[in-house]
gemmi code that builds the backbone of each chain (N, CA, C; Angstrom):
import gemmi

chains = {
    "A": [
        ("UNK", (49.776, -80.248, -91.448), (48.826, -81.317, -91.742), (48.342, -81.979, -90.455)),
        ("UNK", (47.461, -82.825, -90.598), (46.331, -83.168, -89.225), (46.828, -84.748, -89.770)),
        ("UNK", (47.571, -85.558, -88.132), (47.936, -86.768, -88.149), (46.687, -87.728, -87.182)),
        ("UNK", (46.763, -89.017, -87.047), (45.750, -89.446, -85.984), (47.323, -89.794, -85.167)),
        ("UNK", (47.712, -89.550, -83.569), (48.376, -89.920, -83.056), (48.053, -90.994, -82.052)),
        ("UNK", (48.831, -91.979, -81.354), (48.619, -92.757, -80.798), (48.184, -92.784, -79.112)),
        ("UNK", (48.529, -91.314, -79.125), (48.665, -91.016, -77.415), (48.273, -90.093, -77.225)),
        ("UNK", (47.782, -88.605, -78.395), (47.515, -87.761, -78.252), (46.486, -87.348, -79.355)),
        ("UNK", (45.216, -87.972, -79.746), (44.290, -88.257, -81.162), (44.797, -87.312, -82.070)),
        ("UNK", (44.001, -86.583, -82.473), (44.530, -85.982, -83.473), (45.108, -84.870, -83.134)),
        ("UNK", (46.054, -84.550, -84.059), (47.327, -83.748, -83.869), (47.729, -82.698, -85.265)),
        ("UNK", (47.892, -81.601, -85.571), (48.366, -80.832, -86.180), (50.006, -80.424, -85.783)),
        ("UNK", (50.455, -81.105, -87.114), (52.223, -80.920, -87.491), (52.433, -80.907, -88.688)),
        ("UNK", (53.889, -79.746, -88.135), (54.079, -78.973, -89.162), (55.438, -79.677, -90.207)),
        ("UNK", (55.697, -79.226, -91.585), (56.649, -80.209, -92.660), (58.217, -80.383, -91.813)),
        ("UNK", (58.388, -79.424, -91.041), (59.499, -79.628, -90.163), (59.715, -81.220, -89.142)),
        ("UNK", (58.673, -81.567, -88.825), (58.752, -82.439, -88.306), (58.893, -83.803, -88.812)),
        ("UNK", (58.348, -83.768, -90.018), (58.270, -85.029, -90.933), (59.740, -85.698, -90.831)),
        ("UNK", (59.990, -86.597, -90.517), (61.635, -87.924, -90.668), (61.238, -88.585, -91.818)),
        ("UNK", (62.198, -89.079, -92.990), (61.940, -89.747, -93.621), (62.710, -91.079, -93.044)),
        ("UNK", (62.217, -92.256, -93.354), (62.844, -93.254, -93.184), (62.742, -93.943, -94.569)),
        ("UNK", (63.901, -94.523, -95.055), (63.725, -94.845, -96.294), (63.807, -96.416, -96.266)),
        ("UNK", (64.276, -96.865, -95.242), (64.183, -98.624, -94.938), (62.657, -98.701, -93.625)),
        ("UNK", (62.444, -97.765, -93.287), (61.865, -98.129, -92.257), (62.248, -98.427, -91.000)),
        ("UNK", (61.751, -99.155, -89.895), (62.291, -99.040, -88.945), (62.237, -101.027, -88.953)),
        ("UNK", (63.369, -101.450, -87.684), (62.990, -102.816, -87.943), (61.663, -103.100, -87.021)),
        ("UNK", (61.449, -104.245, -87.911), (59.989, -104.687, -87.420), (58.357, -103.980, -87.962)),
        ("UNK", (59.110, -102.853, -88.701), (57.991, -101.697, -89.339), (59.021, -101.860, -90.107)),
        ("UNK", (59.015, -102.160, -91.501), (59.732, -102.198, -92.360), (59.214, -100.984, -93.268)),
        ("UNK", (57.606, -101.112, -93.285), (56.794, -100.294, -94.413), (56.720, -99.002, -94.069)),
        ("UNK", (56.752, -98.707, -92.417), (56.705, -97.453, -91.659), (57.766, -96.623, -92.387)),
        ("UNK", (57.652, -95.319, -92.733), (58.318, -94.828, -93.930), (58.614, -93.183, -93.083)),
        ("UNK", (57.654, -93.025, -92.613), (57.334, -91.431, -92.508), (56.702, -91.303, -91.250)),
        ("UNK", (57.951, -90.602, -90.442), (57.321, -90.795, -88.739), (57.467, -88.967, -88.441)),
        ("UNK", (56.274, -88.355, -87.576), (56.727, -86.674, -87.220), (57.152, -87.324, -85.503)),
        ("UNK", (58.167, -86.119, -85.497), (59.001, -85.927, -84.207), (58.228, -85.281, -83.613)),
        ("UNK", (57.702, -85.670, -82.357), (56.659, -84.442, -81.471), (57.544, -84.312, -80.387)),
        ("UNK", (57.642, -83.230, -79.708), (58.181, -82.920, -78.623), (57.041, -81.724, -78.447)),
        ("UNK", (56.538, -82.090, -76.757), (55.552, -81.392, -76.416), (56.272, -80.002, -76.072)),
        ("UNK", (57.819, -79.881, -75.608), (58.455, -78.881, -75.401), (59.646, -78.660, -76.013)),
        ("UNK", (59.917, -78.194, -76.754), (61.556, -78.128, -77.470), (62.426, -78.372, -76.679)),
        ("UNK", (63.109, -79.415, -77.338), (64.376, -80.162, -75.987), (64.063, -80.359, -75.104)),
        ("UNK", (62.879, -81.060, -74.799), (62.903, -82.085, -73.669), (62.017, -83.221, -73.420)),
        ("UNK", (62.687, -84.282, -72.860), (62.488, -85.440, -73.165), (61.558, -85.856, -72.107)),
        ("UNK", (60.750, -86.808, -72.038), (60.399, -87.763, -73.499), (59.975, -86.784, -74.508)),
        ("UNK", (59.910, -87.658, -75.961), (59.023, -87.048, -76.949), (58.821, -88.309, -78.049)),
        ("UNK", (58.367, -87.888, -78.864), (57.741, -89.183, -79.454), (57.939, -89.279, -81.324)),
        ("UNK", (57.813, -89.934, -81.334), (57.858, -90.492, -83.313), (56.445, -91.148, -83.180)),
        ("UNK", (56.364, -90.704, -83.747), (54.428, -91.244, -84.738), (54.507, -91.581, -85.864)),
        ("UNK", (54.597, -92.245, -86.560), (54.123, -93.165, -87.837), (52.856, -91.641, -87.983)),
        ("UNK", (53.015, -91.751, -89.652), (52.215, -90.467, -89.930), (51.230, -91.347, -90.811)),
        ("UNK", (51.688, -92.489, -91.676), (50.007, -93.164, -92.377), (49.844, -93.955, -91.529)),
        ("UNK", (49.891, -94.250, -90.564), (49.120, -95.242, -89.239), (49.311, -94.933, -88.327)),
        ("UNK", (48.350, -94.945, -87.179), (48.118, -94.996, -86.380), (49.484, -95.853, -85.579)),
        ("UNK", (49.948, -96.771, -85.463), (50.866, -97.627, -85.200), (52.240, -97.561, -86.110)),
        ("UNK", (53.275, -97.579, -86.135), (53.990, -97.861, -84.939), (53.862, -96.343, -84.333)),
        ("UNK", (53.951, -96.290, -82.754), (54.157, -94.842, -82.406), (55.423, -95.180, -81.245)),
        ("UNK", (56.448, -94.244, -81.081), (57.145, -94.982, -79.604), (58.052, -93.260, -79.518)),
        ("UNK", (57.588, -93.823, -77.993), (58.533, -93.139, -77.135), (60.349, -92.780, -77.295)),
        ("UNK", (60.360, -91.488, -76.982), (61.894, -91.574, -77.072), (62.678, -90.669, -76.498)),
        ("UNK", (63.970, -90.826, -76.281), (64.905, -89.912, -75.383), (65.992, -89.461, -75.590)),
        ("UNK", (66.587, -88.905, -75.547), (68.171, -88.278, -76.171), (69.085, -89.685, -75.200)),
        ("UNK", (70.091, -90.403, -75.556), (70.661, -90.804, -75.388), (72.044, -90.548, -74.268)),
        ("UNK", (71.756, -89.650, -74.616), (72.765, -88.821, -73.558), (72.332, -88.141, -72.175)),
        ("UNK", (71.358, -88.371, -72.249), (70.615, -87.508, -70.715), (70.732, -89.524, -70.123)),
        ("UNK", (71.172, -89.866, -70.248), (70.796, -92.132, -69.529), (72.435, -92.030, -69.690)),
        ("UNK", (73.216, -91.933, -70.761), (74.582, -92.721, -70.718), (75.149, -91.203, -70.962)),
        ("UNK", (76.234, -90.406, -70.368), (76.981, -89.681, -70.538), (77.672, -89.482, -71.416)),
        ("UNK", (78.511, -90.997, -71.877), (79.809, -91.105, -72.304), (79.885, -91.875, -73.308)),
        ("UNK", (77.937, -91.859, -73.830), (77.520, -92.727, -75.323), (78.663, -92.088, -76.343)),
        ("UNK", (79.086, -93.103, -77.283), (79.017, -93.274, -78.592), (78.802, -93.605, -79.476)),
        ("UNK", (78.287, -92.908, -80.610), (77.848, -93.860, -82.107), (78.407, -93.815, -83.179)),
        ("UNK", (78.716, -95.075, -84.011), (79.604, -94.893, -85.183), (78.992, -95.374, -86.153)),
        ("UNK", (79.572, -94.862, -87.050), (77.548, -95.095, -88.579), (79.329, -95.670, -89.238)),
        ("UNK", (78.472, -96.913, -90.077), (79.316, -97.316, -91.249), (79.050, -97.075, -92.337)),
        ("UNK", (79.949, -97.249, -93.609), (79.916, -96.441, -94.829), (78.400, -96.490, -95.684)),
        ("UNK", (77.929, -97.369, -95.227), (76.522, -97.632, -95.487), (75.586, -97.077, -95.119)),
        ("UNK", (75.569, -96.830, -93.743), (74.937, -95.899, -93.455), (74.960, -94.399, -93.521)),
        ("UNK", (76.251, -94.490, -93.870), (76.461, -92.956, -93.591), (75.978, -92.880, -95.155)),
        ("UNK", (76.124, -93.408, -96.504), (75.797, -93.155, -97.016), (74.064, -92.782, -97.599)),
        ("UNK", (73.443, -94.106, -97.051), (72.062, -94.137, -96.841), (71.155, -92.248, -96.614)),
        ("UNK", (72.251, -92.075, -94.891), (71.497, -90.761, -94.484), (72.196, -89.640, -95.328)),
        ("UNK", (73.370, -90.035, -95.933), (74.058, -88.960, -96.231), (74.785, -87.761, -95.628)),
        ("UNK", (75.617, -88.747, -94.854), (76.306, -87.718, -94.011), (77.326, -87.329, -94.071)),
        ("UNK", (77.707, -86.299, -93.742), (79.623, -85.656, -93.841), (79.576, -85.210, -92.761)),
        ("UNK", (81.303, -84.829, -93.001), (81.506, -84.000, -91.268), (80.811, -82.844, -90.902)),
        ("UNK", (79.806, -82.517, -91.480), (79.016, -81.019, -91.359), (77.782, -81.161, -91.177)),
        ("UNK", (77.355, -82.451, -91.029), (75.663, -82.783, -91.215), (75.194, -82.494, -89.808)),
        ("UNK", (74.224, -82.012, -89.503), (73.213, -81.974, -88.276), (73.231, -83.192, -88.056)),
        ("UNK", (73.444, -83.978, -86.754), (73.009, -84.752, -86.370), (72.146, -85.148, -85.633)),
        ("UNK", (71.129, -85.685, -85.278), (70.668, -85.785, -84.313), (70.088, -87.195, -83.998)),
        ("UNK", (69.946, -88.111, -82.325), (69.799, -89.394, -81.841), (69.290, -89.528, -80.884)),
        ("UNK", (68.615, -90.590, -81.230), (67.381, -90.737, -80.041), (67.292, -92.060, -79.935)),
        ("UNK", (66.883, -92.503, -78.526), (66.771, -93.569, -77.950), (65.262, -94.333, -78.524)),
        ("UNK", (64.770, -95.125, -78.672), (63.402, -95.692, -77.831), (63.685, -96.313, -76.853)),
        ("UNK", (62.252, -95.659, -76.046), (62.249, -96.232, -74.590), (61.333, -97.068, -74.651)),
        ("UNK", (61.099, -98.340, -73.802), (59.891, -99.201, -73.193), (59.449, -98.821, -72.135)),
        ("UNK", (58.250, -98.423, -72.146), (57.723, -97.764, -71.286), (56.257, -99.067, -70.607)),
        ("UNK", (56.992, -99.570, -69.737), (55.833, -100.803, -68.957), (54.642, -99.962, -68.235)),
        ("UNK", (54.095, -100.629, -67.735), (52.721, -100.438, -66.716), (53.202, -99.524, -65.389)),
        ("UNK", (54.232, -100.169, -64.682), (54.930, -99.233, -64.028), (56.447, -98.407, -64.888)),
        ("UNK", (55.790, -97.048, -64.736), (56.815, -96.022, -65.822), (58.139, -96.072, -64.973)),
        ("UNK", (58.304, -96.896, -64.202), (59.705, -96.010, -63.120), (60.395, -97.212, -63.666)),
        ("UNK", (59.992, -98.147, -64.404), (60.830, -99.887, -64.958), (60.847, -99.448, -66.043)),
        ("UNK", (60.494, -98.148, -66.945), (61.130, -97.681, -68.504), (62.672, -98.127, -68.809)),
        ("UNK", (62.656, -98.517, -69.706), (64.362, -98.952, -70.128), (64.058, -98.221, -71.726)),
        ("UNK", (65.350, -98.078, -72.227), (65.794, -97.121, -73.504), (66.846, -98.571, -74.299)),
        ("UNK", (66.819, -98.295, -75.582), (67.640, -98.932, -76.075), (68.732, -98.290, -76.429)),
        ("UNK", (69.613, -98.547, -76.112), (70.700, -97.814, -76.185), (71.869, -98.765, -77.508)),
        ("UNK", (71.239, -99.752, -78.028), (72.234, -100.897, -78.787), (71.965, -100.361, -79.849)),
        ("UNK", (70.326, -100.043, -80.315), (69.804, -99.292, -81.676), (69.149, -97.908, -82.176)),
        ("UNK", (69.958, -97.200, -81.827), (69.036, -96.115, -81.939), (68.932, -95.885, -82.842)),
        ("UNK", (68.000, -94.356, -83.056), (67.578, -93.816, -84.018), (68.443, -92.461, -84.610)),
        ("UNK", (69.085, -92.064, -85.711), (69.731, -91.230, -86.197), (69.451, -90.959, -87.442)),
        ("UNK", (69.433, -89.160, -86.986), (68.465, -88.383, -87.903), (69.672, -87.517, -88.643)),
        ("UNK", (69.640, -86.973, -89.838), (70.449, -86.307, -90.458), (69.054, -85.219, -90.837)),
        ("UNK", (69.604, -84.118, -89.504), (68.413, -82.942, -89.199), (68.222, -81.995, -90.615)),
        ("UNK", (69.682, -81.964, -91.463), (70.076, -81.111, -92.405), (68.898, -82.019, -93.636)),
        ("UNK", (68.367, -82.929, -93.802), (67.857, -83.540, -94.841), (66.462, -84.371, -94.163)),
        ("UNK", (66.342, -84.036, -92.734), (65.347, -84.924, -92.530), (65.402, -86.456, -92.675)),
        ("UNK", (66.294, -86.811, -93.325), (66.467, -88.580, -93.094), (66.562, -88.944, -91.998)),
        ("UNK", (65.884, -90.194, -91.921), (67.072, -90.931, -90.289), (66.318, -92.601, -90.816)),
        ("UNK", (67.076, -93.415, -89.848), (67.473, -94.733, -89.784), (67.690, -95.197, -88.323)),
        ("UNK", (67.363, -96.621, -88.375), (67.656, -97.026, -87.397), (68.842, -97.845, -87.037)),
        ("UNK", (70.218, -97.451, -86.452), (71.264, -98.138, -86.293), (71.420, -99.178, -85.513)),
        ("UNK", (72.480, -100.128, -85.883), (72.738, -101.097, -84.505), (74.188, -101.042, -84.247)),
        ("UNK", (74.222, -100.546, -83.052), (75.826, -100.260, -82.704), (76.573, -101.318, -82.752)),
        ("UNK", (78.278, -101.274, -83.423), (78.988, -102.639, -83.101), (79.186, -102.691, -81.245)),
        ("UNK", (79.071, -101.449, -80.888), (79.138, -101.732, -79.328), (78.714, -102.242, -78.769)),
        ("UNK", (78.860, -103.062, -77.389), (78.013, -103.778, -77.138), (77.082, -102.943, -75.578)),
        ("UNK", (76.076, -102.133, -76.224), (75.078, -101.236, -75.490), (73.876, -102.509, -75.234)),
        ("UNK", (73.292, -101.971, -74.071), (72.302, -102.714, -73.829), (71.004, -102.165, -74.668)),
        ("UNK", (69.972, -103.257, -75.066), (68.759, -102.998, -75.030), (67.794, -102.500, -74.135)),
        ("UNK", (68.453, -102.580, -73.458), (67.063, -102.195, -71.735), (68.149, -102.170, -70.909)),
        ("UNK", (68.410, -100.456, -70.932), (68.804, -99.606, -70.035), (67.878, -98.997, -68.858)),
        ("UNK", (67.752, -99.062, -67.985), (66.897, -98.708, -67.519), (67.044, -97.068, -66.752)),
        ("UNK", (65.959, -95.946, -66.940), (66.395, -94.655, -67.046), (65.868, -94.000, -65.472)),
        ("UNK", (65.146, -94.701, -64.604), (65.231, -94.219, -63.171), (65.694, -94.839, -62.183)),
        ("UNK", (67.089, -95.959, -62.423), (67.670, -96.271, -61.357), (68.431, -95.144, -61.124)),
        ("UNK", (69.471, -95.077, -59.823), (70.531, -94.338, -59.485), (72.093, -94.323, -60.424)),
        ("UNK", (72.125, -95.133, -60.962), (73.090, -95.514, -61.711), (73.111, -95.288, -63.223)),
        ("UNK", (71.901, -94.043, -63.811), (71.872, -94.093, -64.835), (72.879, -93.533, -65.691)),
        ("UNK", (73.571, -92.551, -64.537), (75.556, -92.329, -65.373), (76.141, -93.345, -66.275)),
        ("UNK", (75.587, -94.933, -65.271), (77.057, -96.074, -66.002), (75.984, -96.677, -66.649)),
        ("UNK", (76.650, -97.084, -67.760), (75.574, -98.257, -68.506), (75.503, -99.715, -68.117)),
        ("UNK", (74.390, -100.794, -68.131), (75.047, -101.360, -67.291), (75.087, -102.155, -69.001)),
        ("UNK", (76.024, -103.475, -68.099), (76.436, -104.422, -69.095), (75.432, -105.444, -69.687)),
        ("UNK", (75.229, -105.808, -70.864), (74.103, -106.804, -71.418), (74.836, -107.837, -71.943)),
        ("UNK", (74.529, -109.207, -70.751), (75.394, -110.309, -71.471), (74.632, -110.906, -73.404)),
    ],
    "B": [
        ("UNK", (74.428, -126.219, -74.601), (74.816, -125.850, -75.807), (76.049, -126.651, -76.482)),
        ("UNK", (76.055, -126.864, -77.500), (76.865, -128.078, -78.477), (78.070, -127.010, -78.351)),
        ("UNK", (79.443, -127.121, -77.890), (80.683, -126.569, -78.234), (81.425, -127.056, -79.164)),
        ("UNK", (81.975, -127.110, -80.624), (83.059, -127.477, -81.073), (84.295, -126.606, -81.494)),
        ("UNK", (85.264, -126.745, -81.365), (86.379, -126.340, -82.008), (86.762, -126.916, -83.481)),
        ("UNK", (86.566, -125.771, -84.071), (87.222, -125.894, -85.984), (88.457, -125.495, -86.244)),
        ("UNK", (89.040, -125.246, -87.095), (89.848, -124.806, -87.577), (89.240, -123.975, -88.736)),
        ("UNK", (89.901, -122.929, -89.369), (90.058, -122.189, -90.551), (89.706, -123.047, -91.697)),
        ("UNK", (88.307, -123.055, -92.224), (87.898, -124.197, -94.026), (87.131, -125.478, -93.135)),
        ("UNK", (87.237, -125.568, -92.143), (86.863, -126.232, -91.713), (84.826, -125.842, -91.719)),
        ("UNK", (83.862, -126.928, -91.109), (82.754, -126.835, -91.210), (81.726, -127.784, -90.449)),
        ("UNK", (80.846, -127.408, -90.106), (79.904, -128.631, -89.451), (78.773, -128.285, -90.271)),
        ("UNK", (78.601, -129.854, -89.961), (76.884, -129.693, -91.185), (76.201, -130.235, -89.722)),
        ("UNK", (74.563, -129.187, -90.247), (73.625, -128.790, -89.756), (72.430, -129.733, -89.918)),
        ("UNK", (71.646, -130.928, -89.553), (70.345, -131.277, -89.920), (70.519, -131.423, -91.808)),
        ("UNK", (71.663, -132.358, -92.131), (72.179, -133.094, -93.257), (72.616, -131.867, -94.946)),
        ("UNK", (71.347, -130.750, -94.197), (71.316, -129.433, -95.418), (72.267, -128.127, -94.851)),
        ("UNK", (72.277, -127.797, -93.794), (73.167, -126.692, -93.754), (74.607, -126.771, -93.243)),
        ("UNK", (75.377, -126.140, -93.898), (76.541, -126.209, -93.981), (77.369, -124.947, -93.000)),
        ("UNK", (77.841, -125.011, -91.958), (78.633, -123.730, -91.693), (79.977, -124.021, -91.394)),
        ("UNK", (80.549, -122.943, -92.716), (82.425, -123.077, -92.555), (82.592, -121.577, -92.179)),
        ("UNK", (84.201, -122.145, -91.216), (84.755, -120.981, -90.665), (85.665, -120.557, -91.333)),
        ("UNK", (85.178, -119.425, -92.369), (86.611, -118.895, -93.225), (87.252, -117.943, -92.694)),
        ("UNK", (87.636, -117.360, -91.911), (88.675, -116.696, -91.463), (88.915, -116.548, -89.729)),
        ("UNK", (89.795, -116.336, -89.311), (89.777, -115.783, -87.793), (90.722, -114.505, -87.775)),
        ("UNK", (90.087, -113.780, -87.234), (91.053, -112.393, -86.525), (90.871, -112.523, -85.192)),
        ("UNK", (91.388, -111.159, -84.131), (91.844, -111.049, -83.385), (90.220, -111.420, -82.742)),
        ("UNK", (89.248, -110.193, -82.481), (87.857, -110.624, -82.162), (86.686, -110.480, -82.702)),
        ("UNK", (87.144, -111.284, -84.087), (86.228, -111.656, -85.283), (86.174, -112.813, -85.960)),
        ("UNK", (85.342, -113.606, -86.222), (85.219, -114.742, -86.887), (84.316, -114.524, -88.380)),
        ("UNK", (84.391, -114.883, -89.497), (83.951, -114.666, -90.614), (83.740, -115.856, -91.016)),
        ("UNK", (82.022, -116.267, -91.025), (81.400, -117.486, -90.759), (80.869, -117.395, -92.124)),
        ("UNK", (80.967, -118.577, -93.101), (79.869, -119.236, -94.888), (79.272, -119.900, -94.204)),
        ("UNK", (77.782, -119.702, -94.295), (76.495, -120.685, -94.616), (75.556, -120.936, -95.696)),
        ("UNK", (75.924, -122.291, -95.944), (75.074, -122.387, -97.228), (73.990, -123.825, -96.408)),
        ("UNK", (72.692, -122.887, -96.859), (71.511, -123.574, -96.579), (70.297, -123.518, -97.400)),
        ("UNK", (69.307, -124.129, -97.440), (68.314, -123.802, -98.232), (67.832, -122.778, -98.168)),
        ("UNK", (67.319, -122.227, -99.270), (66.790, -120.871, -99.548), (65.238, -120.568, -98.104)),
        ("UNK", (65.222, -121.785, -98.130), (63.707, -121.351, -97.344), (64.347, -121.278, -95.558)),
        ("UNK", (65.781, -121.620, -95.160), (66.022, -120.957, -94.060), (66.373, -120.105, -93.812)),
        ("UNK", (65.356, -119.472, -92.758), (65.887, -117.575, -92.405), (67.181, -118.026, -91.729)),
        ("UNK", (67.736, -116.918, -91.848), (69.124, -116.300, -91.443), (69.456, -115.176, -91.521)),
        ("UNK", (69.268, -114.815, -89.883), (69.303, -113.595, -89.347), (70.551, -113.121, -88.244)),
        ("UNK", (71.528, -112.043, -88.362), (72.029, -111.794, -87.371), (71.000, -111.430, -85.540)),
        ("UNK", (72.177, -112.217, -84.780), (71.018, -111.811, -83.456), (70.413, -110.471, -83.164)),
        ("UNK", (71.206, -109.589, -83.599), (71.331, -108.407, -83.033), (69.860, -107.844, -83.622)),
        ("UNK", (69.621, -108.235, -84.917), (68.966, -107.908, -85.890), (67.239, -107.917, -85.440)),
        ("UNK", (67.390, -109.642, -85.061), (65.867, -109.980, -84.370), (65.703, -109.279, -82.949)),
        ("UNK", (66.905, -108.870, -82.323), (66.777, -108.382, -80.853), (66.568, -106.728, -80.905)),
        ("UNK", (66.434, -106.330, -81.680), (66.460, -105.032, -81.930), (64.963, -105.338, -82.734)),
        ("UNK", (64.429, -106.062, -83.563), (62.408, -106.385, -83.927), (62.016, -106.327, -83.106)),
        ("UNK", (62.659, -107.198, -81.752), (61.645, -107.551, -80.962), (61.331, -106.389, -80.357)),
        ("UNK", (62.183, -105.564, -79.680), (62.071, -104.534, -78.448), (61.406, -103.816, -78.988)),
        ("UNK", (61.788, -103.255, -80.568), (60.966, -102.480, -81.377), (59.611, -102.602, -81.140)),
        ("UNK", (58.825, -104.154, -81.473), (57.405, -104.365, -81.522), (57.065, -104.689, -80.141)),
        ("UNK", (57.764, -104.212, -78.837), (57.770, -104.457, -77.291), (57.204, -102.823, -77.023)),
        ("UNK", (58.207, -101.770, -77.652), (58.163, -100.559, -77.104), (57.276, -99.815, -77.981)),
        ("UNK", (56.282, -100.358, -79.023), (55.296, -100.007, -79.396), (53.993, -100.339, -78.903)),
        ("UNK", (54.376, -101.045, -78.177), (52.881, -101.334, -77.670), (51.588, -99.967, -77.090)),
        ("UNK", (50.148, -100.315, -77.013), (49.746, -98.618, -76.246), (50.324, -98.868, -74.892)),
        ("UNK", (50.278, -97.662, -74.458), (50.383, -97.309, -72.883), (49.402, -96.720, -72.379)),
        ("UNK", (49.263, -97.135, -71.391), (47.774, -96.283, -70.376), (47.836, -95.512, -70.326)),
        ("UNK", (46.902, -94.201, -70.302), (46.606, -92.741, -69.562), (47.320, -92.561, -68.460)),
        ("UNK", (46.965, -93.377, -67.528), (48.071, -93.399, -66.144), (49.323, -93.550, -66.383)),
        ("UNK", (49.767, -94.154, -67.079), (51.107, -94.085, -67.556), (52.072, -93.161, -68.042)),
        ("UNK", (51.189, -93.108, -69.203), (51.352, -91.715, -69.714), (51.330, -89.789, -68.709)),
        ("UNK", (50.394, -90.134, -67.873), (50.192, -89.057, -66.863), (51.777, -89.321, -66.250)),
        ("UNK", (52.183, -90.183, -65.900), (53.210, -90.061, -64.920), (54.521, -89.965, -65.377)),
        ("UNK", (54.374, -90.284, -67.188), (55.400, -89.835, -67.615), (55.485, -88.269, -67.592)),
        ("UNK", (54.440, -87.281, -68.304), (54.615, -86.035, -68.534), (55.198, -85.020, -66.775)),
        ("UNK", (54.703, -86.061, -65.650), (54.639, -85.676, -64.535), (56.310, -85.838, -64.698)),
        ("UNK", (56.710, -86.881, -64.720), (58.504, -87.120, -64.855), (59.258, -86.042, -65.617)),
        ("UNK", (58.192, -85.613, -67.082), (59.061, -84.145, -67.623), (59.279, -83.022, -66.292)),
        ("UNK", (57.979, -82.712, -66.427), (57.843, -81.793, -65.377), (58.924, -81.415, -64.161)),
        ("UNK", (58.839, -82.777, -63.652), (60.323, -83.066, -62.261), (61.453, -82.413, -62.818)),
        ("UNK", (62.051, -83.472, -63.683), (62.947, -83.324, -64.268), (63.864, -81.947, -64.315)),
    ],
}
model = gemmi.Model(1)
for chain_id, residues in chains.items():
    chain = gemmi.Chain(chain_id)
    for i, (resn, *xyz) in enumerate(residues, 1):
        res = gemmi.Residue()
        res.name, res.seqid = resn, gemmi.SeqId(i, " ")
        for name, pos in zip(("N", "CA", "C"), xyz):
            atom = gemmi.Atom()
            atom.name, atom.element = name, gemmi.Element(name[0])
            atom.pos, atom.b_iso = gemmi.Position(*pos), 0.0
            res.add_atom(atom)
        chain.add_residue(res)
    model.add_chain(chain)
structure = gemmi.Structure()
structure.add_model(model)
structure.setup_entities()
């Protein structure tokens, strides 16, 4: 199907790509149905597009290429929501903020996004950890996370 | 910022209508009742701080921007 994208006009994607979100995302509550674009398979950036609007569209990154030694823990709620077991595809992605100057991009690393690849669901989590919101992904230090008072 | 120390059932009232008691303490958890009028939001922080960045990291981005991201795949 033919989407209008935010960064790249119109766009042809395929049912594979479709995420359902069944709460939405926060702040896009109504945003329901976002396609995963990756201009290259596995590799980052790549993007979520809102598929009936134009808006929300955002940037995003594997979590693990910024923090090494991330972890995420879904509670029974959620896990139920996406429907997950110990066998589900997982898959998680950052959003990044991407400013005027791209080299000050920061990732959120407190909420990401987690997809249950086996069903196409995903949601947006908020870790009990305490991860920063604005990580920032071209200092030298992007091994350690830093701390967010 | 206003500091007080409660105890467990204990409570401070808020602007004469809201009420917040501290019903339990654990090790590094507190399990906070508020009863307030229906028409005050009440939101965990985490909750609004995670809207905001959301409606931060949606914003458009420039062509130039964008150019120097795909240039960053590229490096990479």
């Amino acid at each position: 199907m033919k989407i209008e994208t935010r960064d790249f006009g119109t766009m042809e994607i395929s049912e594979e790509q479709i995420l359902e979100f069944p709460n939405g995302i926060y702040a896009f509550e109504d945003a329901k149905r976002f396609a995963f674009i990756e201009l290259e398979k596995g590799r980052y950036p790549a993007w979520l597009q809102c598929i009936d609007n134009i808006r929300p569209c955002f940037i995003v990154f594997d979590p693990w290429l910024i923090c090494k030694d991330y972890e995420i823990t879904l509670n029974s709620g959620e896990k139920a929501m996406l429907g997950v077991n110990d066998k589900t595809n997982l898959q998680v992605l950052c959003i990044a903020r991407v400013p005027e100057d791209y080299k000050e991009t920061t990732v959120n690393l407190k909420s990401p996004i987690v997809i249950n690849m086996d069903t196409k669901k995903a949601a947006q989590v908020i870790l009990p950890k305490n991860y920063p919101y604005r990580q920032p992904i071209f200092k030298n230090n992007t091994n350690e996370t830093e701390k967010e008072d | 910022m206003l500091v007080v120390t409660r105890k467990t059932e204990e409570s401070v009232i808020i602007a004469d209508n809201i009420e917040v008691t501290i019903l339990e303490v654990s090790k590094d958890r507190v399990k906070i009742g508020i009863s307030a009028p229906k028409d005050v939001k009440i939101i965990r922080n985490e909750l609004l701080d995670t809207q905001n960045i959301n409606e931060d990291s949606s914003r458009e981005i420039s062509k130039e921007t964008l150019e120097s991201l795909f240039k960053f795949k590229k490096e990479d």
